[in-house]
C-alpha atoms as one frame of an Amber mdcrd trajectory, in Angstrom:
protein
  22.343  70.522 -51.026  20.757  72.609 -48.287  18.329  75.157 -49.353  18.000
  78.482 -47.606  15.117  78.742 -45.106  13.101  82.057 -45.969  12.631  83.966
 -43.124   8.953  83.706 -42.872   9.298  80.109 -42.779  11.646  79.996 -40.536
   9.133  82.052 -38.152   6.596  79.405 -38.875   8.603  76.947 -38.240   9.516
  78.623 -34.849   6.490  79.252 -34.003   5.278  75.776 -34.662   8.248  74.556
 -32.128   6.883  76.664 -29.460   3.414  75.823 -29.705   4.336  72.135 -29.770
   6.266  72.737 -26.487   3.497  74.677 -25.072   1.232  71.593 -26.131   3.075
  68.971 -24.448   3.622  71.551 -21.404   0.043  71.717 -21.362  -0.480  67.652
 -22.036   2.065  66.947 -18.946  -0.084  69.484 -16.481  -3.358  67.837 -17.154
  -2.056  64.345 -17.365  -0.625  65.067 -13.491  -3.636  66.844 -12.682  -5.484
  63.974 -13.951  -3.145  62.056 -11.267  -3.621  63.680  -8.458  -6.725  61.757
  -6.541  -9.722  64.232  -6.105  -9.273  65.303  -2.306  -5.270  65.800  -3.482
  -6.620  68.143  -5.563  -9.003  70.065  -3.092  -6.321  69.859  -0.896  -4.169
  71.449  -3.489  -6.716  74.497  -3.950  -7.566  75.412  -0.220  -3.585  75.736
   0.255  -3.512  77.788  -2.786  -5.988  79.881  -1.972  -4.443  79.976   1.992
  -1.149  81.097   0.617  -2.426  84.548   0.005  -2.640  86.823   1.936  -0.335
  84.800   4.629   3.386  84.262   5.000   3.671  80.467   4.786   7.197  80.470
   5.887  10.013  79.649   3.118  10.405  76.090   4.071   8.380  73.163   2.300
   5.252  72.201   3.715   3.876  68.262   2.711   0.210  67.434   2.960  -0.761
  63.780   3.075  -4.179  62.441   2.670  -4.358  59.176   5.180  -6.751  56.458
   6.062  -7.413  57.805   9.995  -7.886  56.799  13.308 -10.854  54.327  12.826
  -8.493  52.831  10.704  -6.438  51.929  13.804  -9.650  51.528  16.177 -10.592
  49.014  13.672  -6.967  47.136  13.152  -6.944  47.373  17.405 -10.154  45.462
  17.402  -8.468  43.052  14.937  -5.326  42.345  17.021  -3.575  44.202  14.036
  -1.778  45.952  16.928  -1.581  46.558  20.635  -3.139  49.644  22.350  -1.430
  53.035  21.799   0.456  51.217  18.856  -1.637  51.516  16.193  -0.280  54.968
  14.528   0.530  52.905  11.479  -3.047  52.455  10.774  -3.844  55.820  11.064
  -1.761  56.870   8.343  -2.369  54.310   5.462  -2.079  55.507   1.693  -6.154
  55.096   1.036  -4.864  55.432  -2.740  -2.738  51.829  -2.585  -3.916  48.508
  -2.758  -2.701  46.595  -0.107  -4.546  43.460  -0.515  -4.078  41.515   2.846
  -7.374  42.830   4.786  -6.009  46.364   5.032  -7.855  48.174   2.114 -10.946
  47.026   4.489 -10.020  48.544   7.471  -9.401  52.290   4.572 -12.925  51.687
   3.681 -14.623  51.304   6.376 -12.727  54.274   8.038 -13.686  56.684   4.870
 -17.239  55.426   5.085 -17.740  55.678   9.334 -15.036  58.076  10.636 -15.433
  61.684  10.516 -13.145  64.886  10.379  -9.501  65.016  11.858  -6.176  66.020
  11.255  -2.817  66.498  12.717   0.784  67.906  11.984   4.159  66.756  12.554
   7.664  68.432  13.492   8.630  67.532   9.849   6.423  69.774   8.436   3.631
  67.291   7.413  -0.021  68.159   7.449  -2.039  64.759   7.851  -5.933  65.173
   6.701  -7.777  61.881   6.672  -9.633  60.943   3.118 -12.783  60.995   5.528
 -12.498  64.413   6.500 -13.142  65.482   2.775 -16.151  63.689   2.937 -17.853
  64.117   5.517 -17.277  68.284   4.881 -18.592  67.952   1.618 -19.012  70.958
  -0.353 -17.940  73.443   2.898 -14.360  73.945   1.333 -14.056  76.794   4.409
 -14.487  74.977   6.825 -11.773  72.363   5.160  -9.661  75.591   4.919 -10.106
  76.090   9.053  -8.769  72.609   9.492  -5.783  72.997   7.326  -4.865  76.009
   8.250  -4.873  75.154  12.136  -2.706  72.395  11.331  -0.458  74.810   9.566
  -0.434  76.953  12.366   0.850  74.021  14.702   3.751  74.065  11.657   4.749
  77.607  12.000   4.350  78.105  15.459   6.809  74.673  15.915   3.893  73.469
  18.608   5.851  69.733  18.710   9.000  70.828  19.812   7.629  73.573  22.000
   5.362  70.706  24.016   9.115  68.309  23.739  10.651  71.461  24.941   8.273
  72.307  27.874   8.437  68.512  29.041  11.999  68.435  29.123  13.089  71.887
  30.549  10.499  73.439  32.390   8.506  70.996  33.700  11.524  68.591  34.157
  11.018  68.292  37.884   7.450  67.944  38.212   6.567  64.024  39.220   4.794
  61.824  36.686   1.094  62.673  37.236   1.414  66.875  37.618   4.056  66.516
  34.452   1.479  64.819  32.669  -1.421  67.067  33.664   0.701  70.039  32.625
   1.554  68.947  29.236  -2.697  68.426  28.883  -3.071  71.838  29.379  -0.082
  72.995  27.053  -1.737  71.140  24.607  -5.199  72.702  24.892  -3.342  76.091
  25.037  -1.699  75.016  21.453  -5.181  73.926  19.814  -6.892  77.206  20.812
  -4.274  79.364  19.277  -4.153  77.064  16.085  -7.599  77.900  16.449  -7.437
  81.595  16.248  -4.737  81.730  13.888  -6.816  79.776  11.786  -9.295  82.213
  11.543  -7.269  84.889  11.004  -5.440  83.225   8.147  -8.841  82.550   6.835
  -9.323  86.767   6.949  -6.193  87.500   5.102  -7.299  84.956   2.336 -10.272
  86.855   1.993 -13.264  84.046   3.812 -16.168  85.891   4.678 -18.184  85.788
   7.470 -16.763  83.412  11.005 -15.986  80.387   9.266 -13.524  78.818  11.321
 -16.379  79.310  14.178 -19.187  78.033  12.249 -16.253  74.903  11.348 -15.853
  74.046  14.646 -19.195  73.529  15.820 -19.764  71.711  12.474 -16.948  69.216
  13.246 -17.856  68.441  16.748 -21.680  67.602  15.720 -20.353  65.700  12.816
 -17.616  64.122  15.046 -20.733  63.229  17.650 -18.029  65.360  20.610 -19.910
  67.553  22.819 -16.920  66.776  25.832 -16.442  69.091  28.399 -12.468  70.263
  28.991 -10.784  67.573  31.484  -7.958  68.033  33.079  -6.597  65.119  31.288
  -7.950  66.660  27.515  -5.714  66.992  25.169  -7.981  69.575  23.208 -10.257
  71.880  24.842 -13.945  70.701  25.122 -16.542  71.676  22.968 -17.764  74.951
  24.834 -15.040  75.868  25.476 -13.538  75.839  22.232 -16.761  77.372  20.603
 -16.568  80.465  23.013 -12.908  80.809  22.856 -13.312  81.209  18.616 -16.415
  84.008  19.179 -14.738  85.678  21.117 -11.760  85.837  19.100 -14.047  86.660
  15.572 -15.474  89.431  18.389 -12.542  90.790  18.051 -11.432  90.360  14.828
 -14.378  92.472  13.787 -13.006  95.842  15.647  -9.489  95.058  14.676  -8.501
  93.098  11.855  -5.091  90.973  11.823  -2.279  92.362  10.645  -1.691  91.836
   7.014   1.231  89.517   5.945   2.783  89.085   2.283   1.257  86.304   0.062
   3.355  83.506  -0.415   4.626  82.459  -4.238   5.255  78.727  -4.711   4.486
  75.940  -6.781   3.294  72.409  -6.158   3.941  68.803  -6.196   2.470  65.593
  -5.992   4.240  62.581  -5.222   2.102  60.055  -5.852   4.504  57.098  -5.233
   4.452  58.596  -1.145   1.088  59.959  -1.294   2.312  63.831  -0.561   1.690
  67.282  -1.725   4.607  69.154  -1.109   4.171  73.133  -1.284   7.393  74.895
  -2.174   7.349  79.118  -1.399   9.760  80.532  -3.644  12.440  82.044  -2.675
């Protein structure tokens, strides 16, 4: 025979169910927090605190920490790979046990190489585990970095350079073709560059990080080059000047505001990415 519930027990009882839902809700959040590798999870807090104050876009954008390119200098050195064919070393899960000689080559790249990144067509931000390090505790300038790679993301920078090679500069011999491409490169980095700093405005950085970044990266990174016509980035002064001059004039006009972007995150630990989802 059922008895009634009384009412008050039945809130009780309610309530109970919701705060053991809100427990395990809780539980599940800090077990995957607990997942998520500790420059995931810096990772996962400079995009965070990117996404306001800037339009993202409303596609996906993955971020993948990766073992780098002394990875591949190293696995080139080992006949691991011919020259110019050693991308797969650059991007190595430094989270995975690979246990043939290649967790060697991740360690030695975390403990020697210093700060880099890169982004694909696909939408992927690469930042090397090494990178974290060697910024330390100068989260801004780790901002600057990711947001210039997110700028190459919005602004479609890959399939502007594929683009540029195969349209306008179709004619052009091998050498001038080449040479061209250098300098539509360069002209990509510096305005990653200043859209980086004015991404790092809207989110409310103080002060010329991305500026201050830059020089701190290319002491760090031992590069004080000078801009070749053969460069893929600009050199060192030139970059440095290009960024004053840009904070210069950031100062009498700031850039324009843009709406925040909502979205949640991901990790999948199983491909080592951090997939940021704006709502829609």
């Amino acid at each position: 025979m059922n008895l009634p519930i009384p009412a008050a027990l039945k809130n009780v009882r309610t309530l109970t169910v919701l705060g053991l839902a809100a427990l395990i809700g809780l539980g599940s959040w800090a077990w995957q927090q607990r997942r998520q590798p500790t420059e995931v999870q810096t990772l996962q807090e400079v995009v965070q605190r990117l996404s306001r104050g800037n339009n993202l876009g409303k596609q996906p954008i993955s971020f993948m920490v990766a073992s780098g390119g002394y990875a591949a200098y190293l696995a080139q050195q080992r006949g691991l790979c011919k020259p110019n064919q050693c991308e797969l070393f650059t991007q190595l899960n430094p989270y995975k046990h690979y246990g043939n000689g290649w967790d060697e080559l991740i360690r030695q790249g975390y403990a020697l190489d210093g700060i880099e990144g890169w982004a694909t067509a696909s939408r992927t931000v690469v930042i090397p585990q090494s990178t974290f390090r060697t910024y330390g505790t100068h989260n801004g300038y780790l901002a600057c970095t990711v947001a210039h790679e997110i700028a190459h993301v919005l602004r479609h920078h890959v399939f502007l350079s594929s683009y540029q090679e195969n349209h306008n500069l179709k004619k052009l011999t091998e050498k001038p073709k080449e040479l061209a491409l250098m300098r539509v490169s360069r002209e990509h980095e510096l305005e990653a560059d200043r859209d980086s700093a004015d991404m790092l405005v809207r989110a409310g950085f103080k002060g010329r990080i991305c500026q201050q970044g830059l020089a701190f990266m290319h002491r760090s990174n031992g590069d004080g080059s000078a801009t070749e016509p053969e460069s893929t980035h600009p050199g060192y002064e030139e970059r440095v000047r290009a960024i004053r001059l840009h904070y210069d004039a950031l100062e009498k006009k700031p850039p324009k505001p843009q709406p925040s972007t909502q979205g949640s995150f991901r990790y999948d630990a199983a491909n080592n990415l951090l997939t940021f989802s704006p709502k829609p």
